[in-house]
C-alpha positions as CSV (number, residue, x, y, z in Angstrom):
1,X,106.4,103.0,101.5
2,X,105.3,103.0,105.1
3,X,104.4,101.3,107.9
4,X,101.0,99.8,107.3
5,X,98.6,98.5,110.3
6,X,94.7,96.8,109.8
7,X,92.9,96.1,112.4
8,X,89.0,94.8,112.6
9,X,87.1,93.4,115.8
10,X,89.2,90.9,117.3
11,X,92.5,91.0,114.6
12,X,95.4,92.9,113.8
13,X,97.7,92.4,110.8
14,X,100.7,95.0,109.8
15,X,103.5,94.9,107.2
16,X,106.4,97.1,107.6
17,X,109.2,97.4,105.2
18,X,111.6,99.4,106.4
19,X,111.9,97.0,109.7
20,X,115.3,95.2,110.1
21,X,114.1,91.6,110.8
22,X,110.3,91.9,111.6
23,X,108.4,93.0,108.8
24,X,104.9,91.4,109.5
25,X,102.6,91.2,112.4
26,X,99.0,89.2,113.0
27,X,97.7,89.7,116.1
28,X,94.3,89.6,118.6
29,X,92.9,92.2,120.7
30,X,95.3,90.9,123.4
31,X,98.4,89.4,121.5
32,X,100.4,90.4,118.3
33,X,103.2,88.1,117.3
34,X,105.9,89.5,114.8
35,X,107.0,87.9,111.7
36,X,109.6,88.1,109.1
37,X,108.5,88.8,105.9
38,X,108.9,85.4,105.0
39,X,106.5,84.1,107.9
40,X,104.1,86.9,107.0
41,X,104.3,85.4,102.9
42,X,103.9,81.8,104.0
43,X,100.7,82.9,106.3
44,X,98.9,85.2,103.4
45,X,99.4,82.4,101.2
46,X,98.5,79.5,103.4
47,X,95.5,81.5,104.6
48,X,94.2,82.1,101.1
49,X,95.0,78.3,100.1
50,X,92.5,77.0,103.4
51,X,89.7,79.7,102.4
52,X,89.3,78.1,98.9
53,X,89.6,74.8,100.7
54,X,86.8,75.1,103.1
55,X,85.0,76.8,100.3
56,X,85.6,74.0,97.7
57,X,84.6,71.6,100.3
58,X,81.2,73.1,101.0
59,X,79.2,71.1,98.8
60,X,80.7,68.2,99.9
61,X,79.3,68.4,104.1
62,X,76.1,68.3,105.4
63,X,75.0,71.8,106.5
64,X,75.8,70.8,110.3
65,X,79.1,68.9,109.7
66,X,82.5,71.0,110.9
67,X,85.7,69.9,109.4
68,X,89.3,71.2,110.1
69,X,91.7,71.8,107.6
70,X,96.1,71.8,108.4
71,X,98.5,73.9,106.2
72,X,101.9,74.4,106.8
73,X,105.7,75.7,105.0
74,X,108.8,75.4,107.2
75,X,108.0,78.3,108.7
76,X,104.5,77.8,110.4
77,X,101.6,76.1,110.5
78,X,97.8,77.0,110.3
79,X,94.5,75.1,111.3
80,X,91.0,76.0,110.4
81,X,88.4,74.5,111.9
82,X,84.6,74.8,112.1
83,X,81.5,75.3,109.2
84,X,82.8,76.0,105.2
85,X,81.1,79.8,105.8
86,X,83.0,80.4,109.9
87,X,85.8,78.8,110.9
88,X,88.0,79.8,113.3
89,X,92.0,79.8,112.4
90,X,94.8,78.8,114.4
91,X,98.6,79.8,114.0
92,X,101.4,78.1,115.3
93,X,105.7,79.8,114.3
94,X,107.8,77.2,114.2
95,X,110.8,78.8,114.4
96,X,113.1,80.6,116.4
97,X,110.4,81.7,118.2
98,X,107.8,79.0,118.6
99,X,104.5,81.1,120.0
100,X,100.7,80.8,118.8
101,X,97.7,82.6,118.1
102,X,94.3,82.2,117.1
103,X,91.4,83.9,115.4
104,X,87.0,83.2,116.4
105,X,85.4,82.4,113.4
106,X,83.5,86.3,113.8
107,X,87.0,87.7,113.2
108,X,88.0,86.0,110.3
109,X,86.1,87.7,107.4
110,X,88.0,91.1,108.2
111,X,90.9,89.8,108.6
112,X,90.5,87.7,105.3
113,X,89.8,90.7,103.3
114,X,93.1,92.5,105.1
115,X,95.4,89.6,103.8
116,X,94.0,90.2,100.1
117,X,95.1,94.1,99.8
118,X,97.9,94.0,102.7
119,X,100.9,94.4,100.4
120,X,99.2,95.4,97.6
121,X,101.1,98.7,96.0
């Protein structure tokens, strides 16, 4: 398999498996972090598990209340934060490497539907 790179307004997200150590990669229009494949599982995963969050959670706000949501593994940790139907999402690596990123509510959507067919053979 090759080298696979999505990109939408405003996000990035790529999966290589024939890298050495950095397999995955989210990124911005002006930043891209790399991940292991590890890092890249734990943020599909925890991304997924804060969309059915917010979702679940709809019916329980007012249409003009926000809420933020946490998420994290041993490997990172992920905010999101605005209205059930646009959020924005926030990214912090907790390891080796310890850098951050985040996503506009706009850009989340795209990159959403990346995360669902990303690794998908």
């Amino acid at each position: 398999m090759d080298r696979i790179v999505k990109s939408g307004e405003g996000w990035r997200i790529g999966w290589n498996p024939n890298a050495a150590k950095f397999k995955g990669l989210v990124g911005g229009d002006n930043w891209a972090i790399e991940l292991t494949e590890a890092e890249l599982n734990d943020f599909c995963r925890l991304l997924e598990q804060l969309t059915v969050t917010m979702s679940q959670i709809a019916s329980e706000l007012m249409d003009e209340e926000k809420i933020a949501c946490e998420a994290e593994s041993d490997l990172l940790w992920l905010e999101v934060a605005g209205y059930p139907h646009a959020y924005s999402l926030h990214l912090i690596v907790n390891c080796d490497r310890q850098c951050e990123g985040s996503w506009p509510a706009d850009t989340i959507p795209g990159l959403l539907q990346a995360v669902q067919v990303l690794k998908v053979f």
